[in-house]
NUZA-992467 format. One record per atom (N, C-alpha, C, O): atom name; z, y, x. Coordinates in Angstrom, 3 decimals, always signed. Example, Ala and Ser with C-alpha at 12.3 -4.5 7.8 and 13.67 -1.06 7.14 Angstrom:
atomo pz py px
N +7.800 -5.690 +13.190 .
CA +7.800 -4.500 +12.300 .
C +7.800 -3.300 +13.200 .
O +8.465 -3.319 +14.236 .
N +7.080 -2.250 +12.850 .
CA +7.140 -1.060 +13.670 .
C +7.870 +0.030 +12.900 .
O +8.039 +1.138 +13.409 .
REM end
This chain:
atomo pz py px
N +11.508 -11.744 -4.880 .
CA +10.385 -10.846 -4.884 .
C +9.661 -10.862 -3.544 .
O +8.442 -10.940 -3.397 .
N +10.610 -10.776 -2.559 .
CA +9.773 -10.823 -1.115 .
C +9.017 -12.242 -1.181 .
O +7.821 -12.213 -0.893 .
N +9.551 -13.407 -1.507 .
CA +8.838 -14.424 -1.051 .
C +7.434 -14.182 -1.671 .
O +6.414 -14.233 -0.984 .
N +7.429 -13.962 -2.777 .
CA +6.097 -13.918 -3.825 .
C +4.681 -12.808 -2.933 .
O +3.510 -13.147 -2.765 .
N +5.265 -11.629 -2.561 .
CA +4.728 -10.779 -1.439 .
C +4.131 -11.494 -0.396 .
O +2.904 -11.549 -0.311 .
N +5.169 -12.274 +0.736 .
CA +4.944 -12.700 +1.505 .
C +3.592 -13.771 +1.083 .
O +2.426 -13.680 +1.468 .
N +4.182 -14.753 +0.198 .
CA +3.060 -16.048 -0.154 .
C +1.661 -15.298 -0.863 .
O +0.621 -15.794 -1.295 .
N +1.994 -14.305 -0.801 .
CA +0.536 -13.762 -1.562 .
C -0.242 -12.890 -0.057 .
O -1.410 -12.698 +0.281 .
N +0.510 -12.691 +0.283 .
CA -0.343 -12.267 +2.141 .
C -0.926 -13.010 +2.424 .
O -2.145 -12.846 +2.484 .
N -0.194 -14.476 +2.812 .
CA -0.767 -15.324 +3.634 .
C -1.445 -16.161 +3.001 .
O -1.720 -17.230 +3.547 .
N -1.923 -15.853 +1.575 .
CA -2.575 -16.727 +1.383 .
C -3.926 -16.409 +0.668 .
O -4.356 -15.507 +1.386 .
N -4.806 -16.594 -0.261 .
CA -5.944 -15.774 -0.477 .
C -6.077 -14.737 -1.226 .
O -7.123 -14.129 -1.455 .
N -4.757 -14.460 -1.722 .
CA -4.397 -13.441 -3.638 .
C -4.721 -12.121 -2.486 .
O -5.195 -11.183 -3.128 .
N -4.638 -11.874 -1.414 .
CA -4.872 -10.337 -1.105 .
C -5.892 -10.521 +0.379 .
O -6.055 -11.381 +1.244 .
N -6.472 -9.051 +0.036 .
CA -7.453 -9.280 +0.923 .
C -6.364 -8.929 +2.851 .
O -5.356 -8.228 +2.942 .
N -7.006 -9.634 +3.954 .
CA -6.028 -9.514 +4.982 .
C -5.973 -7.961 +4.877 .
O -4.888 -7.421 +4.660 .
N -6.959 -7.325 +5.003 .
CA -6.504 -5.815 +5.152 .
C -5.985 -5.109 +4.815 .
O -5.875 -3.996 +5.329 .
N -5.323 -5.607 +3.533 .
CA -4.275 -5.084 +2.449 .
C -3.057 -4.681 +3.102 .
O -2.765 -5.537 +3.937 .
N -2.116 -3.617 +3.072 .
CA -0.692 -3.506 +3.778 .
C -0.160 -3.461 +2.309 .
O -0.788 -3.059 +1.330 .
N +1.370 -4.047 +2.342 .
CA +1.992 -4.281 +1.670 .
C +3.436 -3.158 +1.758 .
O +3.953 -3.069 +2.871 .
N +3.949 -2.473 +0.806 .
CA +4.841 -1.220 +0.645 .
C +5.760 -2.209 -0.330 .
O +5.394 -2.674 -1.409 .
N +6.924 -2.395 +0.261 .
CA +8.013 -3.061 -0.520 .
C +9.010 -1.575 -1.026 .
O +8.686 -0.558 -0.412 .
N +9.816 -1.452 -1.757 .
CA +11.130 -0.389 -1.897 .
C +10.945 -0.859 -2.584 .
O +10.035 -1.600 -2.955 .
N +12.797 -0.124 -3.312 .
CA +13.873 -0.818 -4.380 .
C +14.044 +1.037 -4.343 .
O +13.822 +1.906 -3.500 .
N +14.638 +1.008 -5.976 .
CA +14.703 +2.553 -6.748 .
C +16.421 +2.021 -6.738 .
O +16.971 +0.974 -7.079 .
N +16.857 +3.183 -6.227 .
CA +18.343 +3.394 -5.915 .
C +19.189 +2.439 -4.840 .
O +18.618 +1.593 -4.152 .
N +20.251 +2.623 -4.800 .
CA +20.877 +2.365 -3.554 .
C +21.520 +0.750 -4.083 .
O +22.627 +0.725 -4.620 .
N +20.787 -0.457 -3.895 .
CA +21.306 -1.468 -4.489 .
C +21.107 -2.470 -2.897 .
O +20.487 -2.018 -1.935 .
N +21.672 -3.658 -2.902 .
CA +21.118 -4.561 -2.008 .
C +19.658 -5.224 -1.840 .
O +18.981 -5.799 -2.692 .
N +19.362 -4.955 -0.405 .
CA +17.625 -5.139 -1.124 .
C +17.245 -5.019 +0.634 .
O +17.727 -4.344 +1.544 .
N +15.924 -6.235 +0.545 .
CA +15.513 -6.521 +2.223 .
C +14.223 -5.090 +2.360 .
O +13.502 -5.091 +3.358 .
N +14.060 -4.008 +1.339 .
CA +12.918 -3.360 +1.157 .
C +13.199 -2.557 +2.348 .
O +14.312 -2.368 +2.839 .
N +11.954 -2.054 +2.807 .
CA +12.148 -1.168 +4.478 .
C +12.732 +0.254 +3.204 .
O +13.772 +0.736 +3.653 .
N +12.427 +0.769 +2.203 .
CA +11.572 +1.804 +1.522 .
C +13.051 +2.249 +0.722 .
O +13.697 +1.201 +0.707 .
N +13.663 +3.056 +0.222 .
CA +14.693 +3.556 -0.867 .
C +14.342 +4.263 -1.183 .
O +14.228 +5.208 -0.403 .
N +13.853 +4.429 -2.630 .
CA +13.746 +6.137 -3.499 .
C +14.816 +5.930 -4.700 .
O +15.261 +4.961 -5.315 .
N +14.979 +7.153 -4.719 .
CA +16.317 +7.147 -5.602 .
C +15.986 +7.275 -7.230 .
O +16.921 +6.967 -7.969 .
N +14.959 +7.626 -7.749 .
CA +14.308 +7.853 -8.905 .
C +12.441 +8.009 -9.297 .
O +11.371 +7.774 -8.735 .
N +12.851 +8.455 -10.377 .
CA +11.542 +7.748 -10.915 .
C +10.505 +9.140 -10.137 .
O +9.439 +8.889 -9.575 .
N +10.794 +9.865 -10.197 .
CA +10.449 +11.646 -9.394 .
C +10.150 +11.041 -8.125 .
O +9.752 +11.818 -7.257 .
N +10.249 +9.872 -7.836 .
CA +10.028 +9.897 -6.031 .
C +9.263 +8.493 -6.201 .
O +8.649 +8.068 -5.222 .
N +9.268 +7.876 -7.193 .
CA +7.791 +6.713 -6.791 .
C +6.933 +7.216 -7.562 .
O +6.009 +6.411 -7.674 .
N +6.719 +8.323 -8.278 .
CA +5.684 +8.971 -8.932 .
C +5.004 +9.720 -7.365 .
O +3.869 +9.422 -6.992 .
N +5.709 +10.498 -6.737 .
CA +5.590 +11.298 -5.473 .
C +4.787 +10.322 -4.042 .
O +4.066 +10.715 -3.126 .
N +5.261 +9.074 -4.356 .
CA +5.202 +8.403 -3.289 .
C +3.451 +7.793 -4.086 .
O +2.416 +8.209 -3.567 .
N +3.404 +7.145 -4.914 .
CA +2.372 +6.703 -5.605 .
C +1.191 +7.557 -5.306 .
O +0.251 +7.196 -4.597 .
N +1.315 +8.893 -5.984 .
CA +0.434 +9.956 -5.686 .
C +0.261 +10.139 -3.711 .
O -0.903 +9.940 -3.364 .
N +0.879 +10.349 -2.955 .
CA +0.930 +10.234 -1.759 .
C -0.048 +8.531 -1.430 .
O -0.738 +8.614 -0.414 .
N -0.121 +7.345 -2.051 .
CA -0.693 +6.593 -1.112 .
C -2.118 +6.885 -2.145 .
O -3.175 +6.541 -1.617 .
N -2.212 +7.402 -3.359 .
CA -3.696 +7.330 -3.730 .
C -4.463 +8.837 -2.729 .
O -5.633 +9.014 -2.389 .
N -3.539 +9.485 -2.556 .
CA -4.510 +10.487 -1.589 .
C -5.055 +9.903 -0.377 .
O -6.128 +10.145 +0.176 .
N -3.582 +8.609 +0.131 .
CA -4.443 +8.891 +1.696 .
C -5.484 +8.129 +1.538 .
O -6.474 +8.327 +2.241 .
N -5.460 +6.952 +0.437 .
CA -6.775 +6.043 +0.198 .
C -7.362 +6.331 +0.216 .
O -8.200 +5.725 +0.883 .
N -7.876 +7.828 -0.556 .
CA -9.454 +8.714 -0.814 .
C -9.772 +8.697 +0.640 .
O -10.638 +8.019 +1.194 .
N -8.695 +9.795 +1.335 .
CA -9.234 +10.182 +2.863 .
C -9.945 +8.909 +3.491 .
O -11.113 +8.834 +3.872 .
N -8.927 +7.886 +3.511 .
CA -9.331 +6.659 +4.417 .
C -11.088 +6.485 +3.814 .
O -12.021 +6.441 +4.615 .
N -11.300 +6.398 +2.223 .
CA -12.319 +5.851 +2.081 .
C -13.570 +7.133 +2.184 .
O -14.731 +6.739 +2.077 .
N -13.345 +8.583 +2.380 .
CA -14.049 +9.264 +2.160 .
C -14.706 +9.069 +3.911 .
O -15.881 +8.882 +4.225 .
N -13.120 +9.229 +5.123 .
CA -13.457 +8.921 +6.481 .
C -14.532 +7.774 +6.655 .
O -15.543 +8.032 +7.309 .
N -14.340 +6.371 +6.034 .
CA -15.057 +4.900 +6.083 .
C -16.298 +5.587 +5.857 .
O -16.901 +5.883 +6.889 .
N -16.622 +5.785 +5.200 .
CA -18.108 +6.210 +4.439 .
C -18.531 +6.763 +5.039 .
O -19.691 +6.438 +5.294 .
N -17.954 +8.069 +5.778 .
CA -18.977 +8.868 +6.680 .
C -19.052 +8.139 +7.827 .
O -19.801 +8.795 +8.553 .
N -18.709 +7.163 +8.407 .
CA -18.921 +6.363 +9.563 .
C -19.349 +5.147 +9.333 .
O -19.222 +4.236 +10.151 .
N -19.964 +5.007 +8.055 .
CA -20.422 +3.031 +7.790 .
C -21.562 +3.573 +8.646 .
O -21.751 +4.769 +8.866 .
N -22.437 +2.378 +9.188 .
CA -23.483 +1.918 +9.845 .
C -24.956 +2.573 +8.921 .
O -25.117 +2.482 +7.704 .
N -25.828 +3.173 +9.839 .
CA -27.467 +3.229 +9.097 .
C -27.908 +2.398 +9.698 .
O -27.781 +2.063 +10.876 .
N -28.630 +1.907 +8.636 .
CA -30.071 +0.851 +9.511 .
C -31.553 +1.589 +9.172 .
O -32.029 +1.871 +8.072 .
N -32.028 +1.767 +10.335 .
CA -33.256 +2.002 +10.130 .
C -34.105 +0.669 +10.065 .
O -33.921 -0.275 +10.834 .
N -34.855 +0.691 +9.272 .
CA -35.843 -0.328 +9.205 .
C -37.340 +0.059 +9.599 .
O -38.229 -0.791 +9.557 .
REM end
């Protein structure tokens, strides 16, 4: 699974600015930085990265560039 991650970073399948969130659900062997123990906590975690996206993109927007012409 990591390699597929990795080869998809470095290569054109994701944009560079993309960050990549690896975890494994329960306590098994696994190179993931990330452990949630159930389905209650990548529902939690899921909801947690679509919020900060809004912020990030609501922050982007109020600071893109005007051009006056």
């Amino acid at each position: 699974m990591f390699e597929v991650i990795m080869s998809a970073r470095e290569g054109l399948s994701l944009s560079p600015l993309a960050e990549v969130f690896a975890c494994t659900v329960g306590q098994m062997p696994s190179k993931a930085k990330y452990y949630l123990e159930d389905t209650t906590e990548i529902l939690r975690m899921l909801q947690g990265l679509v919020k900060a996206s809004k912020q990030y993109a609501r922050s982007a927007s109020q600071h893109s560039p005007t051009v006056i012409i």
